[in-house]
N, C-alpha and C positions, 0 to 999 in steps of 0.2 A: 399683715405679717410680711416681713421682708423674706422672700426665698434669695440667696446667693449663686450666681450661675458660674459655673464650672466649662467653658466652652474649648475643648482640645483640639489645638492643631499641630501635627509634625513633634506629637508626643509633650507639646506646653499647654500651660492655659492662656491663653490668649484674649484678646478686646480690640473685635475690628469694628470699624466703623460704617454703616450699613451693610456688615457683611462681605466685605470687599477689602480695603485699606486695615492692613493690624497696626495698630499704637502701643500696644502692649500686652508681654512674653512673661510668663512665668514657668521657670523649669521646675522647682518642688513642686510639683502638683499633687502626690499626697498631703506637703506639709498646709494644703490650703484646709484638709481636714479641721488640721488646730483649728487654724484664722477664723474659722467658720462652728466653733464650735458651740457656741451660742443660738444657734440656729438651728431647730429641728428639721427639718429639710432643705434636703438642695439640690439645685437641676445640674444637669451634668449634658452639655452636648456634644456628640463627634462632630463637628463640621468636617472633614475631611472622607467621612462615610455620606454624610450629606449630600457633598461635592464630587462624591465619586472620584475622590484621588487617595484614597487608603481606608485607613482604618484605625481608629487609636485604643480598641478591643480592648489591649492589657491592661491600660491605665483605667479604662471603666469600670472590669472586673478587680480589677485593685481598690477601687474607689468603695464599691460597692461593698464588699466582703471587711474594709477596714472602719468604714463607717459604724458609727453608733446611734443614727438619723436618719429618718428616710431620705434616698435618693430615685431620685425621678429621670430618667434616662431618655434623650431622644438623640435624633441624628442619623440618616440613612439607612429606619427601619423600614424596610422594602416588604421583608415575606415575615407571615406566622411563625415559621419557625427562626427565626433572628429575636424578632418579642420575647419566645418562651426562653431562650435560652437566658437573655441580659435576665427577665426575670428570676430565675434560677440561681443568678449570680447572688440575688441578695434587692435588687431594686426593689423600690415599692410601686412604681409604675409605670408603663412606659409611653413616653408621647410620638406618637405618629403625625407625621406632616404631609408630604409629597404622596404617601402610599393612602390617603385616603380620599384622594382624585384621581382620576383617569379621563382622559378624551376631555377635561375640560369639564367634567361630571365630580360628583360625589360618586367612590367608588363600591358602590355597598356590598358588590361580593366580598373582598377584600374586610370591609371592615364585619359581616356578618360572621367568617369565616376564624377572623380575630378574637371577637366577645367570646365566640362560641370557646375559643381554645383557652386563650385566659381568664375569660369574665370580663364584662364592661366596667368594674369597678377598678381594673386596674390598667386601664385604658384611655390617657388624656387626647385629644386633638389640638393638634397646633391651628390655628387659625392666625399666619403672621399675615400683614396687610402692606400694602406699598402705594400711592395714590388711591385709597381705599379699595383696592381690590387684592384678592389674595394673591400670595406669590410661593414657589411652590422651587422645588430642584438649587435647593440652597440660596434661595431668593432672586435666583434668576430669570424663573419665567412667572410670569403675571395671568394671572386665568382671568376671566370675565367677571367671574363671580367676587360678590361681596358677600361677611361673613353670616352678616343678618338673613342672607337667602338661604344658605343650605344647613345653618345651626336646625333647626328643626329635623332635619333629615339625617343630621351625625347625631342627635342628641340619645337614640335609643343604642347606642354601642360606643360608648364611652361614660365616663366620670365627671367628667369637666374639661374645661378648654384653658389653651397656652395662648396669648394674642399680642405678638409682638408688631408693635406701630414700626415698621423698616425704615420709614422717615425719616426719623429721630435715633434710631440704635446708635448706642455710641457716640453721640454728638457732645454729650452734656449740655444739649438746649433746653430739656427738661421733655415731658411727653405732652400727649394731646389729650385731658383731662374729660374733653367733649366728647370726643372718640372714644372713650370707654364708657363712659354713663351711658351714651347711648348704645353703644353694646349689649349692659345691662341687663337694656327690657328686653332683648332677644329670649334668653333662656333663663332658667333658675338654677340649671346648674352651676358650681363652684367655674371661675373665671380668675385665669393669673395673667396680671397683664405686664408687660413690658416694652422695653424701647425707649432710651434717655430718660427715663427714671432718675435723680439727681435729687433730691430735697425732702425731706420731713414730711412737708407741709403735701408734695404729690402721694407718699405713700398714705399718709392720715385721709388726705381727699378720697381715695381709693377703698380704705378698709371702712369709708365712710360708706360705700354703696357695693360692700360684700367681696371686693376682692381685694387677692393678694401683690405683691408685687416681688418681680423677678427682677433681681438687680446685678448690675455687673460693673461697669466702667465706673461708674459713683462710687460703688465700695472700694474695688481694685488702685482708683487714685486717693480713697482716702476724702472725699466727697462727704459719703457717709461712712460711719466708722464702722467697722466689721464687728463691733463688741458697745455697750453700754446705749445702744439705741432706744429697749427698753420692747421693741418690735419685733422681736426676733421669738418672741414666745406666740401661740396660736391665741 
């Protein structure tokens, strides 16, 4: 299944290219609701809560309340109480990144303290990767760790995982099709994977070995078409 991502910056939707360089602004960011409405779910990230340079708050809670699909919410959730609220607003889950490390650790108070408040089922982990090691404070700092080491230790306090390849984000080179299968056999739990996603043939390879795919700059240029994909159903 194709999930559509929703990534706000400075109040647009946006597509930067590892995270860094924007290529492309869209100001209707409710009207991506339509665009997208083929689509039973879709991710929605503040990069600007990420990055620690604002907050794009209203348009989440806008998102979230006018949707008629699940939305899935992450981007500079720090504390419990930030979770419960987006919850609240209408999400169906929220994905945590940077807050589920510390010191270069899996951070398990934090996330024990998380399950506990919302339930692990509504609880994804990001696990994005950058030279195969996780990367974490809006893809700026790179931890030691790789994902296959500490899935085990996040698996009992969340749903599934978010794993964006930062290599490729944005490129339109397509993603690393090795990199996820082997991913795979880490866990059994549900796995969305993203990062230069661009073709048919990568999301079919994908739903070939249980996951989904999160796509942005592919749909956004018209790549893949936002509507008649045939993928968009679970």
């Amino acid at each position: 299944m194709i999930i559509p991502c929703i990534d706000l910056q400075d109040g647009k939707a946006v597509q930067l290219v590892r995270g860094r360089r924007r290529v492309l602004a869209v100001d209707n960011v409710l009207g991506l609701l339509d665009r997208f409405r083929d689509y039973p779910i879709i991710h929605v990230i503040d990069l600007d809560a990420a990055m620690r340079k604002g907050s794009n708050a209203r348009w989440i809670k806008q998102l979230c309340r006018q949707a008629d699909r699940k939305v899935r919410v992450g981007g500079g959730i720090r504390t419990v109480a930030r979770a419960a609220q987006i919850l609240s607003w209408g999400a169906e889950k929220i994905i945590v990144g940077s807050a589920a490390f510390r010191d270069g650790k899996v951070n398990q108070a934090f996330l024990v303290n998380l399950a506990a408040r919302v339930g692990r089922k509504r609880v994804i982990v990001a696990l994005d990767t950058e030279g195969g090691r996780i990367v974490v404070r809006g893809w700026r700092e790179r931890l030691k760790l790789r994902p296959d080491e500490v899935i085990p230790a996040l698996e009992p306090y969340c749903s599934g995982f978010l794993s964006t390849f930062v290599d490729n984000e944005g490129t339109m080179k397509g993603t690393n099709l090795a990199w996820f299968r082997e991913l795979r056999h880490a866990t059994r739990l549900p796995i969305t994977a993203a990062g230069g996603i661009r073709s048919m043939r990568e999301v079919r390879a994908l739903e070939k070995v249980g996951m989904h795919a999160a796509v942005g700059m592919a749909i956004y240029t018209g790549k893949l078409a936002a509507r008649k994909t045939g993928l968009g159903r679970p």
